[in-house]
C-alpha positions, 0 to 999 in steps of 0.5 A: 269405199269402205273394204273389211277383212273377211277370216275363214279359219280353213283348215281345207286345202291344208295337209297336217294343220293343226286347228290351232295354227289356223287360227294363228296365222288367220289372227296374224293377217287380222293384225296386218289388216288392222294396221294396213287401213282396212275398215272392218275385220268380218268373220262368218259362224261355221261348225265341225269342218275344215271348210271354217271353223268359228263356233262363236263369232262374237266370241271372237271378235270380243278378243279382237277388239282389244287385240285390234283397238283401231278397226271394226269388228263385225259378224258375217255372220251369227247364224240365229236358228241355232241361238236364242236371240237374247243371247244373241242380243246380250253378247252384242251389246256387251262387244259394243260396250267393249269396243266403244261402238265398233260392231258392225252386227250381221246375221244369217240364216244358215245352209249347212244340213250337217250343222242343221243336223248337230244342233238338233234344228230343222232346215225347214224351220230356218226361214221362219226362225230367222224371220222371228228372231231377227227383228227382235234382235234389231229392236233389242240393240236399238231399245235395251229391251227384248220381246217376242210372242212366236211361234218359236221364241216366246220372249217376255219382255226384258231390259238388256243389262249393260244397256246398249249404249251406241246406236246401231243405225248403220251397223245392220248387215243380213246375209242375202243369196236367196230371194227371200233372203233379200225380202228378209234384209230389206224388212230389217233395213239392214245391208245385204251381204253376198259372196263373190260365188257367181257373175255380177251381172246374174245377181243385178236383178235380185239386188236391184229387188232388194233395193227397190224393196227397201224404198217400200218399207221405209222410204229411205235410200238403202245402205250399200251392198257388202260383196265378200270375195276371195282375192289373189293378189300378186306382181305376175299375173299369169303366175297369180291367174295359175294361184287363183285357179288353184285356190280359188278352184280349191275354195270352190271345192269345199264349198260343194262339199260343205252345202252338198251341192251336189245332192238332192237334199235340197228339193225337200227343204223348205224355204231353199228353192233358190239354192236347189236352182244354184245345186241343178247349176252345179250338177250340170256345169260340174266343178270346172264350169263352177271355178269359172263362174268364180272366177268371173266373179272374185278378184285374182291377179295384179293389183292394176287387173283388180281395180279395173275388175272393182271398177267395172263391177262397181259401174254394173252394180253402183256403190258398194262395201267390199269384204276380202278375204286372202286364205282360204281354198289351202292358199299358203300362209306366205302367199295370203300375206303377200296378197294382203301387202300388195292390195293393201299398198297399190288397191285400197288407197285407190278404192278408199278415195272412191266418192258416191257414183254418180247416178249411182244404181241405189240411188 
């Protein structure tokens, strides 16, 4: 199994901490994971919160690859209707360039009406941009030539300078929680990525689509699913159970505020029926009933309780990629670094070792 690092850049959950220690002590556990086996180091695209703060992923991980020269670095994600996709495309060729192939390049749609709002773009155009974009961006990092003739992006057509010089075959991901998001990522033949949010077996059917969907368009057995998840990991595990409640409960509650889960906006936005479904969840479950769901989903508690947690989950949902991050929710710096130390001792080693299942659900 291939496991990454996912980093958050949370100041949530935090009394008095500075923007700069948070990314001080995130880049401190992206050195841990580097030299501790992990595969990849991830991180998403976030604006003007405590709940994360990565303007510029790519940027980021730019840094990381010479800081980190023996692990992958990867998006998760670039959000593309606040970008021009040659942009986009020339910044991702350069980090590959840099790294010597070690991008593992994701991209999503966005969801956050206050980022939507700051970048002076419509949610409702959110779909058909990405849709637009994305495969433009594709073929650009395949090709070394950009173009496009939509509605939004009307691109001539371009040679990236430095060309690309690795195939990206492989190193494709697209964020996948909405129904047309997962027609979306098939479309690219990218990897489906979905957060550890909600019981594995509610999100079987849509992933079962997604692969399905991509056998339609292009006769091949899709890539593995990347699951990113917030872990616990711990000795004790009524003490790491009592932690997880609590960070993870406190992760959940920034999510509320970040989307506005709780609000109404989402009936009038188009292409986000799926997430008005997840916002009626929420108001009728509440907070508490949410941190349950969560926690039925993510990995808490000893290093044994997780494994058998990621082998059930991987008997429910077949092969998959894994993407952990340890500090989110106001989890102390001392406790992310513990949990990192203990998974990366007593669990990778194990999930590592995992070959193909057999009978697998993508094959």
């Amino acid at each position: 199994m291939d496991v990454g690092m996912m980093m958050l850049f949370s100041t949530y959950g935090w009394e008095n901490c500075p923007d700069h220690r948070a990314w001080e002590e995130e880049i401190r556990l992206a050195r841990l994971a580097a030299d501790s086996g992990f595969a990849c180091l991830w991180s998403a695209e976030h604006h003007f919160n405590d709940y994360s703060f990565v303007p510029d992923n790519i940027q980021l991980m730019t840094y990381l690859t010479a800081l980190c020269p023996n692990i992958d670095v990867g998006t998760a994600a670039v959000i593309l209707p606040w970008h021009d996709p040659l942009r986009v495309a020339e910044n991702a060729v350069v980090l590959d360039m840099l790294s010597k192939g070690r991008l593992r390049f994701g991209m999503g749609r966005g969801l956050a009406r206050r980022e939507f709002a700051a970048f002076r773009v419509s949610m409702d155009e959110s779909r058909t941009r990405f849709d637009e974009a994305a495969p433009m961006i594709v073929k650009a990092l395949k090709t070394g030539f950009m173009e496009g003739d939509g509605p939004f992006y009307k691109q001539p057509r371009i040679e990236l300078r430095p060309r690309p010089q690795y195939s990206f075959d492989d190193r494709i991901y697209a964020v996948a929680s909405s129904e047309d998001s997962v027609v979306s990522a098939a479309k690219l033949g990218a990897h489906m990525v979905m957060f550890a949010d909600r019981p594995w077996d509610m999100r079987l059917p849509v992933i079962e689509r997604g692969r399905e969907l991509h056998r339609q368009y292009h006769g091949t057995e899709p890539p593995n699913i990347m699951l990113t998840e917030f872990c616990v990991c711990g000795t004790d595990l009524a003490a790491t159970e009592d932690e997880a409640r609590r960070y993870q409960g406190k992760f959940v509650e920034s999510n509320f505020y970040h989307y506005e889960f709780l609000g109404e906006h989402f009936k009038a936005v188009k292409g986000y029926d799926s997430y008005q479904q997840k916002a009626e969840i929420a108001r009728q479950s509440g907070l508490e009933g949410a941190v349950k769901g969560f926690m039925q989903a993510a990995s808490w508690g000893t290093p044994d309780k997780i494994l058998r947690g990621l082998e059930e989950r991987r008997r429910l949902l077949g092969d998959f990629q894994l993407n952990v991050a340890f500090r989110f929710g106001g989890t102390p710096y001392d406790v992310s670094e513990r949990g990192l130390k203990l998974f990366a001792k007593e669990v990778l080693p194990v999930v590592k070792s995992w070959g193909p299942t057999k009978g697998a659900k993508a094959a």
